[in-house]
C-alpha positions as a printed NumPy array, in Angstrom:
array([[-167.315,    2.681,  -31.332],
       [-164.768,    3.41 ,  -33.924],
       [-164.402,   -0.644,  -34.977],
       [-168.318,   -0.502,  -35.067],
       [-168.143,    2.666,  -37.318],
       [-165.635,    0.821,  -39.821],
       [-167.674,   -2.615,  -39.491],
       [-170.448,   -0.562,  -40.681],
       [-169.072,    1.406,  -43.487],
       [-167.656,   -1.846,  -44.715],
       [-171.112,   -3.459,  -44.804],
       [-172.676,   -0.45 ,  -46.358],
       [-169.757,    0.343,  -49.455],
       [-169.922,   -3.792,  -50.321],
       [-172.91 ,   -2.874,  -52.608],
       [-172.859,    0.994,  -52.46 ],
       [-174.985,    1.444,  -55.904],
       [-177.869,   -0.252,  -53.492],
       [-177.706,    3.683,  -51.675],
       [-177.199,    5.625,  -54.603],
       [-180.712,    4.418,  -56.248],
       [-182.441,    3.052,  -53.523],
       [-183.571,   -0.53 ,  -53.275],
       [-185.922,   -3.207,  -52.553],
       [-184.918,   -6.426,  -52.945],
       [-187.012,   -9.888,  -54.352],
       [-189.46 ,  -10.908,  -52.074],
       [-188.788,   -7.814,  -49.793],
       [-191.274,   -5.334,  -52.038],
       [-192.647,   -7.846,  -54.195],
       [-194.069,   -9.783,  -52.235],
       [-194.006,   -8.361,  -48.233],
       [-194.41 ,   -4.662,  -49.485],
       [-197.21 ,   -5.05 ,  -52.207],
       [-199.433,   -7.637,  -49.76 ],
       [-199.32 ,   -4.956,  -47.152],
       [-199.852,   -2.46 ,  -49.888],
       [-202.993,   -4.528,  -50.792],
       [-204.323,   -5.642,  -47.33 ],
       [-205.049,   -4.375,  -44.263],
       [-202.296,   -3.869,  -42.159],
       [-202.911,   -6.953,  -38.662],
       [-203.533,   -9.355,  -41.545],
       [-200.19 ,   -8.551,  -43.465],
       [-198.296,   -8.313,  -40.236],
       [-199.227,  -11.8  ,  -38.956],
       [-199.419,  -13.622,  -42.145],
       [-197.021,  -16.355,  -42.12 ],
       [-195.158,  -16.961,  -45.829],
       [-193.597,  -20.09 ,  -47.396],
       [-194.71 ,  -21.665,  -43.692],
       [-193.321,  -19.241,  -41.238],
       [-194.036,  -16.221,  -39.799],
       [-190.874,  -13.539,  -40.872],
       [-191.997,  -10.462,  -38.025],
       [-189.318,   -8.241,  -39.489],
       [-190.333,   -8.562,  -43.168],
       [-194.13 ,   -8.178,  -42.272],
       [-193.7  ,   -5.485,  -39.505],
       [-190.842,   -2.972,  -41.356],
       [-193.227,   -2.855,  -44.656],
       [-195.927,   -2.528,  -42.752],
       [-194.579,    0.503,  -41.371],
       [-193.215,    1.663,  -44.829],
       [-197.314,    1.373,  -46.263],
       [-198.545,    2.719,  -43.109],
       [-196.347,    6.2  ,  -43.718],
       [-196.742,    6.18 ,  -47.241],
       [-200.02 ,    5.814,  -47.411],
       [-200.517,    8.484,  -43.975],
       [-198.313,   11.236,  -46.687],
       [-195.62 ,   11.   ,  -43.923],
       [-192.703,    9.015,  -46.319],
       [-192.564,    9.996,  -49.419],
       [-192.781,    6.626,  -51.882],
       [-189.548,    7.675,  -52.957],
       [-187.658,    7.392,  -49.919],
       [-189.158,    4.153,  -49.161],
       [-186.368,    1.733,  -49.448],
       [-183.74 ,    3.671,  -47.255],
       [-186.357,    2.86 ,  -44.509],
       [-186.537,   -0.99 ,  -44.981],
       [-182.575,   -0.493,  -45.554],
       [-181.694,    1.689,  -42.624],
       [-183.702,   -0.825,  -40.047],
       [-181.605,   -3.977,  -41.858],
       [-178.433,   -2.235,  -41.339],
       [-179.537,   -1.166,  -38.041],
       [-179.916,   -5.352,  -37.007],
       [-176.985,   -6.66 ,  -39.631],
       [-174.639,   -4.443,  -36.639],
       [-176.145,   -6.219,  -33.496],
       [-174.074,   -9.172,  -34.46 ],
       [-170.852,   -6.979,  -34.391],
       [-172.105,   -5.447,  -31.094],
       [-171.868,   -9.006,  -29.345],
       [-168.402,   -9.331,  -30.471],
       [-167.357,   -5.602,  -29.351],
       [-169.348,   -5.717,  -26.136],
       [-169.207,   -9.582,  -24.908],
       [-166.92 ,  -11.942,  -22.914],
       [-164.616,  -14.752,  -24.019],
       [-161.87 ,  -15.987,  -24.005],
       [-160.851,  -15.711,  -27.349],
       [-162.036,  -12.032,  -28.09 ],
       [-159.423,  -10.823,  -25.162],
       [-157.182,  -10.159,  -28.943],
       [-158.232,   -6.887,  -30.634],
       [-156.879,   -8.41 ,  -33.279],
       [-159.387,  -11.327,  -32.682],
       [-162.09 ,   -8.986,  -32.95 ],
       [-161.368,   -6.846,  -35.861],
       [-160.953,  -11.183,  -37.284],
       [-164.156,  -11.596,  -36.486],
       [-165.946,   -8.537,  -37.81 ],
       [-164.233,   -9.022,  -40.856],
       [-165.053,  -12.938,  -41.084],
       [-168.978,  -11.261,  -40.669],
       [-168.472,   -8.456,  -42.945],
       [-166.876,   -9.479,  -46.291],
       [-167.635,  -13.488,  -46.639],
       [-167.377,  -14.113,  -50.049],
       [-171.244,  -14.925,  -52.025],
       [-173.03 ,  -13.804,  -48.979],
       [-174.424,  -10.224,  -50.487],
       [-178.131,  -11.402,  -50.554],
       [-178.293,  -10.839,  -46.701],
       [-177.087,   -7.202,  -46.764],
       [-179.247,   -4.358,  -45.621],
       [-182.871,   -5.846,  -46.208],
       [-185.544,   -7.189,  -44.264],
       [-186.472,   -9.871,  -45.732],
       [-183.208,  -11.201,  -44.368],
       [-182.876,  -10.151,  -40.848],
       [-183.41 ,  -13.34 ,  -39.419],
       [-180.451,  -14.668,  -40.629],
       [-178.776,  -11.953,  -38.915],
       [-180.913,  -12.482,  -35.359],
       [-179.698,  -16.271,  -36.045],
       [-176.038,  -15.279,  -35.837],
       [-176.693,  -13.47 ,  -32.786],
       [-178.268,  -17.105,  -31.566],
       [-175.017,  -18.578,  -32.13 ],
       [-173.014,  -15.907,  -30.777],
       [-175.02 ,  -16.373,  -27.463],
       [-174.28 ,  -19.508,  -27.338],
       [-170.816,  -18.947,  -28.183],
       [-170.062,  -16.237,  -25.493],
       [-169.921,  -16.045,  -21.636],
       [-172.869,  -15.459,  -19.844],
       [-173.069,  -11.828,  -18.95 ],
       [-172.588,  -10.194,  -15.851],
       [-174.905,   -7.65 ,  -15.863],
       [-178.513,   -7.781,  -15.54 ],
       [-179.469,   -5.511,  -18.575],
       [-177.221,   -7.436,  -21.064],
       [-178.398,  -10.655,  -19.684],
       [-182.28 ,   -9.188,  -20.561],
       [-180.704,   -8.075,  -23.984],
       [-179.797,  -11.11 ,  -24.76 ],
       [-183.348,  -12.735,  -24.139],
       [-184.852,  -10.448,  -26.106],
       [-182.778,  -11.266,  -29.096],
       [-183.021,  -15.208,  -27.772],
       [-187.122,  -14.921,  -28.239],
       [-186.98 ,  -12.412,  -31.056],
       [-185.323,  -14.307,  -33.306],
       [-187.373,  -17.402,  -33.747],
       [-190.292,  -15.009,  -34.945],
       [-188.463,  -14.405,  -37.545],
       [-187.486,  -18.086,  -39.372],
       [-186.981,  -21.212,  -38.151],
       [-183.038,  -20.842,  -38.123],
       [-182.291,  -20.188,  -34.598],
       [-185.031,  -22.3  ,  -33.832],
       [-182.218,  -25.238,  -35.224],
       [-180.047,  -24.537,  -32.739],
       [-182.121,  -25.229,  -29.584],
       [-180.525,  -28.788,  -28.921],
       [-177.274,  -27.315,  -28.864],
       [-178.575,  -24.17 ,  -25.681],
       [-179.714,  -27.462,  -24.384],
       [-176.86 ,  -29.361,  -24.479],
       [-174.556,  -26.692,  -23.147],
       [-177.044,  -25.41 ,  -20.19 ],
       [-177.145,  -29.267,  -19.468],
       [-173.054,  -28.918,  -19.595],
       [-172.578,  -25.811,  -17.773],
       [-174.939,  -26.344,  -15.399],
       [-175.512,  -22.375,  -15.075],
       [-178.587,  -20.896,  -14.272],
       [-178.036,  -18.17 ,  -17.223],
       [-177.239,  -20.582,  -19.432],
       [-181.315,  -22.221,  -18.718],
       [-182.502,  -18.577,  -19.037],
       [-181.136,  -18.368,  -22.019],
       [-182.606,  -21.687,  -23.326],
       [-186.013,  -20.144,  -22.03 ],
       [-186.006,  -17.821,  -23.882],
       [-185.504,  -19.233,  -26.933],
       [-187.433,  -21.967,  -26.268],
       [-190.504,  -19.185,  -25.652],
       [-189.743,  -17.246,  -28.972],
       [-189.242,  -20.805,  -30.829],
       [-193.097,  -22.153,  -29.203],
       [-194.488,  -19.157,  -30.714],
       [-193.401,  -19.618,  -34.489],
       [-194.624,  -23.009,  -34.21 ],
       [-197.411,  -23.415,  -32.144],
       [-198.931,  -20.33 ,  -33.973],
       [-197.526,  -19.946,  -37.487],
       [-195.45 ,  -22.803,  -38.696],
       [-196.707,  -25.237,  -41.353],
       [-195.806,  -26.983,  -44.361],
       [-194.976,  -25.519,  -48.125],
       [-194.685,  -26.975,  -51.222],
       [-191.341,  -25.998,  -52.021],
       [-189.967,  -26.242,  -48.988],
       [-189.065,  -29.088,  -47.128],
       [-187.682,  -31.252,  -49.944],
       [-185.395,  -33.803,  -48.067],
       [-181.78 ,  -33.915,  -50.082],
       [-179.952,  -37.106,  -49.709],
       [-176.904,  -36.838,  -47.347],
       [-174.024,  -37.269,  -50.122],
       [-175.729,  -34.091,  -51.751],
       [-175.925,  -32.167,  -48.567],
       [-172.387,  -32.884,  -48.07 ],
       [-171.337,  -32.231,  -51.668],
       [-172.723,  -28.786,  -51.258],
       [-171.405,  -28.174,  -48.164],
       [-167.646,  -29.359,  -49.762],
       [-168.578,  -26.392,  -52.337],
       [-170.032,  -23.612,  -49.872],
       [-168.554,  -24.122,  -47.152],
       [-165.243,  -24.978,  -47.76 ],
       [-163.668,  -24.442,  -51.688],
       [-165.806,  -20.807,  -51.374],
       [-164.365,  -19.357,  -48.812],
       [-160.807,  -20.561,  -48.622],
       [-160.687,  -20.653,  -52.769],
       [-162.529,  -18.376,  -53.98 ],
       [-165.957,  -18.551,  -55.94 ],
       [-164.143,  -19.296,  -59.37 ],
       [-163.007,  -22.215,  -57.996],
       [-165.938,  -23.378,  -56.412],
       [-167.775,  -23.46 ,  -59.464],
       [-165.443,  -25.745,  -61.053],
       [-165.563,  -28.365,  -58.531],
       [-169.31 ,  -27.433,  -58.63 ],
       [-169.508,  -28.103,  -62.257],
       [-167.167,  -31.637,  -62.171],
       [-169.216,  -32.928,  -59.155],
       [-172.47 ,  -31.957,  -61.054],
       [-170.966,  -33.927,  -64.103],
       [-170.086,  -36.835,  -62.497],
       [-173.59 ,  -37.098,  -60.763],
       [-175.256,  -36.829,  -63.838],
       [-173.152,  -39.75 ,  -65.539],
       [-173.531,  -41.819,  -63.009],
       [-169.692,  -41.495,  -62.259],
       [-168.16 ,  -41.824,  -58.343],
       [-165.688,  -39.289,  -58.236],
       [-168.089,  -36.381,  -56.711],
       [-168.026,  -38.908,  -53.746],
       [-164.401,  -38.142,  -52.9  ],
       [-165.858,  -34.805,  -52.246],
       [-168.19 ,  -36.318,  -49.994],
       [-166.102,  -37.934,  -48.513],
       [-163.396,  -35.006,  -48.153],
       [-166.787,  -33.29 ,  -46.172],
       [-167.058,  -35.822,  -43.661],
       [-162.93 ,  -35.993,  -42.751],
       [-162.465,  -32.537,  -42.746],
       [-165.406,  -31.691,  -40.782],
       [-164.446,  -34.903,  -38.595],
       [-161.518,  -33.378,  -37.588],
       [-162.253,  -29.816,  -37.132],
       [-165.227,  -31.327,  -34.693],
       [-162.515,  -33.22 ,  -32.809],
       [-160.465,  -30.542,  -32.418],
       [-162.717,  -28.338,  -31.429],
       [-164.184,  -30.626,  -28.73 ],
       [-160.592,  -30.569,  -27.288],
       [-161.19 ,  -27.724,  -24.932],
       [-164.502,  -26.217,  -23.807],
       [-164.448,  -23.081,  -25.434],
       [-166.444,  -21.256,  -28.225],
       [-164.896,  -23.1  ,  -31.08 ],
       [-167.141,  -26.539,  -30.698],
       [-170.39 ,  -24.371,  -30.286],
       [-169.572,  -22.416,  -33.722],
       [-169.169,  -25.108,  -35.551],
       [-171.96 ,  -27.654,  -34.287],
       [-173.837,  -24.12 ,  -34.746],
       [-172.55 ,  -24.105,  -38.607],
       [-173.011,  -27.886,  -38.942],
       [-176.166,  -27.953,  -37.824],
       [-177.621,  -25.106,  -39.684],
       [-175.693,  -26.204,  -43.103],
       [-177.283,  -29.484,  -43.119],
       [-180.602,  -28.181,  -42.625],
       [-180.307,  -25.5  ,  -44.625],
       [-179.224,  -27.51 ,  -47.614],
       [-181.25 ,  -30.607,  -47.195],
       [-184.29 ,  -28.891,  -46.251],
       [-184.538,  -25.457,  -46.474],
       [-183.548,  -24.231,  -49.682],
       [-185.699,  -24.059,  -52.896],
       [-184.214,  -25.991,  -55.636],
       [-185.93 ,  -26.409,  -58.825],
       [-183.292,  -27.747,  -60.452],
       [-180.578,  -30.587,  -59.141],
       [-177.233,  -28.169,  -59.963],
       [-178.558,  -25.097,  -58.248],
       [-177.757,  -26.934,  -54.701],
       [-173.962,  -26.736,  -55.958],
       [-174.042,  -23.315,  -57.239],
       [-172.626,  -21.238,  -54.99 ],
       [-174.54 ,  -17.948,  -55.863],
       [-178.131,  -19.462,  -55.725],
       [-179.532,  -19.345,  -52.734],
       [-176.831,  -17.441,  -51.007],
       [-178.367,  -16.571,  -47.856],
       [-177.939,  -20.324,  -46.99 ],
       [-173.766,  -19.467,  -47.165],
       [-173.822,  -16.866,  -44.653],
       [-175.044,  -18.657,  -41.353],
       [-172.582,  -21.147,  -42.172],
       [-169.896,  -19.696,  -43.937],
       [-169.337,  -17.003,  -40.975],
       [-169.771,  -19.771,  -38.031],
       [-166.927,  -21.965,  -39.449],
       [-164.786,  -18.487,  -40.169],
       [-165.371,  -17.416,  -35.907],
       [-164.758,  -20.924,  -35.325],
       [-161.357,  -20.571,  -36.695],
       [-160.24 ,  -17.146,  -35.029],
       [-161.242,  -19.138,  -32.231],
       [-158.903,  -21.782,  -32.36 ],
       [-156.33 ,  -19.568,  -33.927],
       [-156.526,  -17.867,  -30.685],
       [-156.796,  -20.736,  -28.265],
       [-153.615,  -20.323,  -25.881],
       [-151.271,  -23.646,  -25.789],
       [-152.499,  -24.979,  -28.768],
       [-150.15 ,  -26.234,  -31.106],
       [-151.931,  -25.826,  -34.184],
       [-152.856,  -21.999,  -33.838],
       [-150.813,  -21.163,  -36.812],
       [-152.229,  -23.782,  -39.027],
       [-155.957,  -22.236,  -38.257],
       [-154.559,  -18.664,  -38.361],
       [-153.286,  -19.517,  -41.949],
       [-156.632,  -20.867,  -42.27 ],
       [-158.342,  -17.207,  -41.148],
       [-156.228,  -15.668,  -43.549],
       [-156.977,  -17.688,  -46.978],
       [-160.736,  -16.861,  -45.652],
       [-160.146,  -13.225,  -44.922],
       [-157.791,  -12.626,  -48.523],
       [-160.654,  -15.003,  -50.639],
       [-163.439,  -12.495,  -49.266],
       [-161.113,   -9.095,  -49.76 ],
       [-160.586,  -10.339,  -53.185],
       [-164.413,  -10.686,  -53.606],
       [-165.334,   -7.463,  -52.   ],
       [-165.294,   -5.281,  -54.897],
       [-166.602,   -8.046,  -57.201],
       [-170.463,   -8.828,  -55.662],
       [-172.685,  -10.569,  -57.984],
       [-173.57 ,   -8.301,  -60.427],
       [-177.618,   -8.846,  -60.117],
       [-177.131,   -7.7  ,  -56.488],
       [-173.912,   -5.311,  -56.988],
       [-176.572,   -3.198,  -59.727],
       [-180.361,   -2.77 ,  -60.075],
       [-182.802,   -0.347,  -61.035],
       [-183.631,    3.106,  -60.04 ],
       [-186.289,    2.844,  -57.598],
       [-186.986,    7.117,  -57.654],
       [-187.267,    6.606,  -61.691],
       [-189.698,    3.724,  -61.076],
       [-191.941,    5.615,  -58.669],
       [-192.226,    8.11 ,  -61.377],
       [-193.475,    5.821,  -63.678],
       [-195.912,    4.129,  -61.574],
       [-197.465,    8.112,  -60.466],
       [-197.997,    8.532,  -64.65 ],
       [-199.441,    4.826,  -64.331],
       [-200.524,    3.022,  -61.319],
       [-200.5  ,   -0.284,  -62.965],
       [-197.015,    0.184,  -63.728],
       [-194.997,   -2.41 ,  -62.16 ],
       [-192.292,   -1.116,  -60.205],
       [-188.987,   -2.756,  -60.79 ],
       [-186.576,   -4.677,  -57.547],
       [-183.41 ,   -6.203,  -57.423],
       [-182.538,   -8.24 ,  -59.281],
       [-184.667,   -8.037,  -62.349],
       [-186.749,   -9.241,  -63.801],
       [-188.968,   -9.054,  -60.106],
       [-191.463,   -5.993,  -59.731],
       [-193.653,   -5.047,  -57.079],
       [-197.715,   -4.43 ,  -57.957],
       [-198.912,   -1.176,  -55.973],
       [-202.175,   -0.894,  -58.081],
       [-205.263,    0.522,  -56.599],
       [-206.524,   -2.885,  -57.819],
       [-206.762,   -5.71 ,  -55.09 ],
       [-206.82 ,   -9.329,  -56.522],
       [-207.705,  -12.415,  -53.695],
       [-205.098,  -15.038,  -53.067],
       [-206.109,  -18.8  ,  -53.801],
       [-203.681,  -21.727,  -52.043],
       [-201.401,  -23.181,  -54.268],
       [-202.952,  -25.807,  -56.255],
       [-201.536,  -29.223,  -57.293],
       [-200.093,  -28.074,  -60.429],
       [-197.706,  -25.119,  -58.831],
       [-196.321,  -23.712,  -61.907],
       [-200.107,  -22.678,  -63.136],
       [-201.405,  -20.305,  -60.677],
       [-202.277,  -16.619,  -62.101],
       [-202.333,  -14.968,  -58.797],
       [-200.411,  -12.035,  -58.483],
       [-196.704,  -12.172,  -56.944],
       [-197.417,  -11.229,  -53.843],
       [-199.709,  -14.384,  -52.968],
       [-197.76 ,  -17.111,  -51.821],
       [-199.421,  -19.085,  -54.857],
       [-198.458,  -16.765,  -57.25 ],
       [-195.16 ,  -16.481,  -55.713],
       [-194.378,  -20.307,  -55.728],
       [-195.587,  -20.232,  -60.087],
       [-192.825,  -17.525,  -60.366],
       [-189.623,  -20.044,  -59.821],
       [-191.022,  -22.442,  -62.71 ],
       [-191.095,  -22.091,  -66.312],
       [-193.95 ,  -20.763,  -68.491]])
């Protein structure tokens, strides 16, 4: 309880400005909040957004309308509701490590490793305390599962399910790593290990068969030399470098792809050996390590080459756009090396415990220094003034410039058209959403 208390006040004092003012971040209000705002309630619960249905955005501002609206919540206090149920879900992760079996958690100092790796990975403050991004969080409880023993006892084994068929309803993320519960229940040849795969395999039919579909700015298939070029800059100068760094290689590879030049290709190529090896290695013994990092593999790659929005060619090397594709990843390969830091006989424990600790120094050093559009915002209390004087009044998110429209006026939503940057629906329509990322 007491590691769970400090994994928690860690979490919380990363971006503690977030609880002084109150906030609701991007999409989270602006979109999620003022649709439900604007419609009734079943039809913003189960409308799927940019192609999937996201049940913890949709339900928790549901909720927030429903007792604003009813005079029970004060409009005021309505962040520190979305933010209390996010914080609530970003510690079920750290309650798998506290609470399940392996090998390699028999350490405490493996564990308080591990928490940390979760806690304070460097360009990964997008994902903290809001809804919008709890699946990522249900996602690294996918992989966790899949990384830890089969419980004993029948209640955790239920637990587990429940997070198993949860978490597909809220993004296609865990529904990636169904090969790999799969492979392993095909491996193991344990009868929790096909419950578990049932139950994912449930939660993942749902999101599909039901809700998933395609989007116009998602789904943009990245050649493999970019995929792996980002991944050289995420995944591996980020965490063990530092951001600073990363940006540099960022900007040469970026350079070089633009003149036509070959030398980003010896990052490429630096992806696939590195990554080679650590696969290899991992493979060497059938513990959690292999799982992690197919996990991280698997979810980088189609992350990067499918998932993320870019507009623009560089913004796939930035490392602070888009950084909710860094944390799945990021936090996967860092448990994948407290793994096999901890892995008894092994001869190479104390090159991978040198590795934890560039990882766990780079994301100290980073604590105190978020990105400033998420480490500051405005005042949501001074906005909700502002909008009583005038309902029109836009009320103001993190990071500027996005607002949320909680007018008494209700405007239809029209599917995007062919030209995307044109629509004049408001924000919270997917259309109008989708004109917001280009130009005017």
């Amino acid at each position: 309880m007491l590691l769970l208390a400090a994994f928690a006040l860690i979490v919380i004092f990363r971006l503690p400005n977030a609880w002084v003012h109150g906030r609701f971040q991007a999409e989270e209000a602006g979109v999620f909040l003022a649709y439900a705002w604007h419609h009734p309630w079943l039809d913003a619960l189960f409308r799927p957004f940019a192609g999937y249905w996201n049940l913890a955005a949709s339900a928790a501002t549901v909720l927030v309308v429903q007792l604003v609206k009813g005079g029970i919540l004060p409009l005021e206090r309505a962040p520190y509701v979305t933010m209390g149920i996010a914080l609530a879900f970003q510690l079920i992760p750290a309650v798998l490590i506290l609470t399940g079996r392996a090998q390699w958690l028999a350490s405490r100092l493996a564990v308080i490793a591990a928490l940390l790796m979760i806690a304070i990975a460097p360009a990964t403050e997008e994902v903290f305390f809001n809804v919008l991004h709890i699946q990522f969080h249900l996602a690294l409880c996918v992989a966790l599962i899949l990384a830890l023993d089969v419980p004993c006892r029948r209640a955790t084994r239920v637990g587990y399910g429940v997070l198993l068929f949860l978490a597909p309803q809220c993004g296609p993320a865990a529904i990636v790593m169904l090969p790999l519960f799969a492979l392993r229940a095909l491996i193991d040849r344990d009868f929790g290990r096909l419950t578990q795969l049932a139950a994912l395999a449930a939660g993942a039919a749902v999101q599909l068969m039901l809700f998933y579909g395609p989007s116009p700015v998602l789904g943009q298939f990245l050649d493999p030399a970019s995929i792996a070029a980002a991944m050289f800059v995420r995944l591996i100068a980020t965490p063990l470098l530092g951001i600073g760094f990363a940006n540099r290689i960022a900007d040469a590879i970026h350079a070089s792809q633009v003149a036509g030049g070959t030398q980003w290709w010896a990052f490429v190529a630096a992806t696939a050996i590195l990554f080679g090896l650590l696969i290899l290695v991992a493979a060497q013994r059938r513990d959690a390590a292999i799982w992690l990092v197919l996990s991280a593999l698997f979810l980088a790659a189609i992350s990067f080459g499918v998932g993320m929005i870019v507009v623009y060619p560089a913004d796939l090397l930035t490392v602070v756009f888009g950084e909710r594709y860094n944390f799945l990843p990021a936090v996967l390969l860092g448990l994948a090396l407290v793994v096999l830091a901890m892995r008894p006989g092994f001869s190479g424990r104390p090159i991978y415990a040198l590795l934890c600790a560039l990882v766990l120094i780079s994301g100290a050093l980073y604590y105190r220094r978020p990105l400033p559009i998420f480490a500051g915002g405005p005042s949501w209390p001074a906005e909700v003034v502002a909008w009583h004087r005038d309902h029109h009044h836009p009320l103001a998110l993190w990071p500027r410039p996005w607002t949320a429209d909680l007018s008494n006026e209700t405007r239809p939503c029209s599917p995007p058209g062919r030209d995307l940057a044109q629509s004049t629906d408001p924000r919270y329509c997917e259309s109008g959403w989708i004109a917001g990322f280009y130009p005017r």
